[in-house]
C-alpha positions as CSV (number, residue, x, y, z in Angstrom):
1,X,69.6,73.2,52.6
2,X,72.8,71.7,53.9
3,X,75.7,73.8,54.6
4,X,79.9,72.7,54.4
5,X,80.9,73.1,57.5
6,X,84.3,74.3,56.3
7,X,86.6,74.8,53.6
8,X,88.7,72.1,55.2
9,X,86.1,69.9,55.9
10,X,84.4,69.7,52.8
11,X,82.7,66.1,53.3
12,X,81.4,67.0,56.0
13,X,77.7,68.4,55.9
14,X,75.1,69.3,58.9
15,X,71.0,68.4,58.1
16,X,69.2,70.2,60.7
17,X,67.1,68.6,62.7
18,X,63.7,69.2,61.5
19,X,64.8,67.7,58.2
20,X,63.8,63.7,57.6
21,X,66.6,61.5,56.3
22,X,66.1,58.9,53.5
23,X,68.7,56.3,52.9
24,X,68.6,54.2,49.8
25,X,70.7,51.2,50.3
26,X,73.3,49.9,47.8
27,X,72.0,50.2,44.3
28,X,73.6,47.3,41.7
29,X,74.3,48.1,38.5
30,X,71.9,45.0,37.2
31,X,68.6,46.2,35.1
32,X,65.5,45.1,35.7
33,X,66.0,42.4,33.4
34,X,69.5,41.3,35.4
35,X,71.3,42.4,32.1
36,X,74.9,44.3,33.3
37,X,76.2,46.5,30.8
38,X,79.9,46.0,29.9
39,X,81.0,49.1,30.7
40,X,81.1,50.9,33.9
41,X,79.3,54.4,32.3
42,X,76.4,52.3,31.0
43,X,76.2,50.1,34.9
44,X,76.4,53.8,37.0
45,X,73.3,55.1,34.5
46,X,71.6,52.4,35.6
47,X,72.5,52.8,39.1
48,X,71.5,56.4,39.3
49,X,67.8,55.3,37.4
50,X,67.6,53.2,40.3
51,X,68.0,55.8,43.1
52,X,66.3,57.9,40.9
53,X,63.3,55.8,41.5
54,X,63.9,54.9,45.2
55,X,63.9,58.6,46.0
56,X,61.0,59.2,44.0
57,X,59.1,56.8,45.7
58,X,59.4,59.2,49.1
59,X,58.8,62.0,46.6
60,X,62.5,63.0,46.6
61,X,65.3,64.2,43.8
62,X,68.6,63.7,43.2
63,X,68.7,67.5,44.3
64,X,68.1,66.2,47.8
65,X,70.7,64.2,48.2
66,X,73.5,65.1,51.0
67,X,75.7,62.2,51.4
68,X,76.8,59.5,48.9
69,X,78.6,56.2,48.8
70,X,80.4,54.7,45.8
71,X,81.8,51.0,46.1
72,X,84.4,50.8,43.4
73,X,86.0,47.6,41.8
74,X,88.9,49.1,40.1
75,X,90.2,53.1,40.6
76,X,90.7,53.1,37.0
77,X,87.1,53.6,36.6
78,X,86.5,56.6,38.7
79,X,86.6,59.3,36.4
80,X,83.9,57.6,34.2
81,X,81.6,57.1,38.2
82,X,82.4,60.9,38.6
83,X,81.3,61.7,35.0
84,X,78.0,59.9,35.4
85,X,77.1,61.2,38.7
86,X,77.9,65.2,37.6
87,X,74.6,64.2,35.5
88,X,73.0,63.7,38.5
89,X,74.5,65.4,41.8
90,X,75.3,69.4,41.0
91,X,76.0,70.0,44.6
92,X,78.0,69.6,47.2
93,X,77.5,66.7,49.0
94,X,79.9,64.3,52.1
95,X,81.0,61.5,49.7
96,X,82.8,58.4,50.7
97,X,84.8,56.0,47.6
98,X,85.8,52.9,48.6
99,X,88.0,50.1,46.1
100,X,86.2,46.5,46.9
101,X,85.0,43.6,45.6
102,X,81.5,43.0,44.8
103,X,78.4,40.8,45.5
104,X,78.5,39.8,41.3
105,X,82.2,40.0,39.4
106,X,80.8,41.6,36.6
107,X,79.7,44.6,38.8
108,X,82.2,47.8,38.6
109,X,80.0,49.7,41.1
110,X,77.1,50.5,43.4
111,X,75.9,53.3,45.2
112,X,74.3,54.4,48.0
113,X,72.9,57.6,49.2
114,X,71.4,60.0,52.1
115,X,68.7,62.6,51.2
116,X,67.1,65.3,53.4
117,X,64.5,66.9,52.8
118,X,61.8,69.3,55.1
119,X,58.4,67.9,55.7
């Protein structure tokens, strides 16, 4: 599906161009209900149900996915983000981590993600 275009270049990836892109936007670790979980495994599950759902909507998987965005409040919390999305992302894919603040101070992160897929 997508390829690495290198051993040094491992973020980068190449969709061809009869393949159509799907971006899904920043996903916040709020439920439906606006309830934040505490802890910043329980707000990336709900983050990844969220794109979950946004991709299925265009009748997409996680497996589709070729480039990800993760908006971090603290490093510290990293290896729990990473943890999380190994549940969801078993391939390789360009990923970008950023340390910021966020929209809501009890966030600890957000996502966002490309998928490709052929039609």
């Amino acid at each position: 599906m997508v390829k690495s275009v290198g051993e040094y270049l491992k973020g980068a990836s190449e969709v061809p161009g009869h393949r159509t892109l799907v971006m899904v936007g920043a996903q916040s670790p709020a439920g439906p209900d606006g309830r934040v979980e505490a802890d910043v495994a329980g707000q990336c599950a709900v983050v990844w149900s969220k794109i979950s759902e946004a991709l299925a909507q265009k009748n997409l998987e996680t497996r589709h996915i070729v480039a990800l965005e993760i908006d971090l409040t603290d490093r510290e919390n990293l290896d729990a983000v990473l943890t999380e999305q190994a549940r969801h992302i078993r391939h390789h894919v360009a990923q970008t981590v950023r340390i910021v603040g966020l929209l809501d101070p009890q966030w600890k992160a957000q996502i966002s993600v490309v998928a490709a897929v052929t039609r």
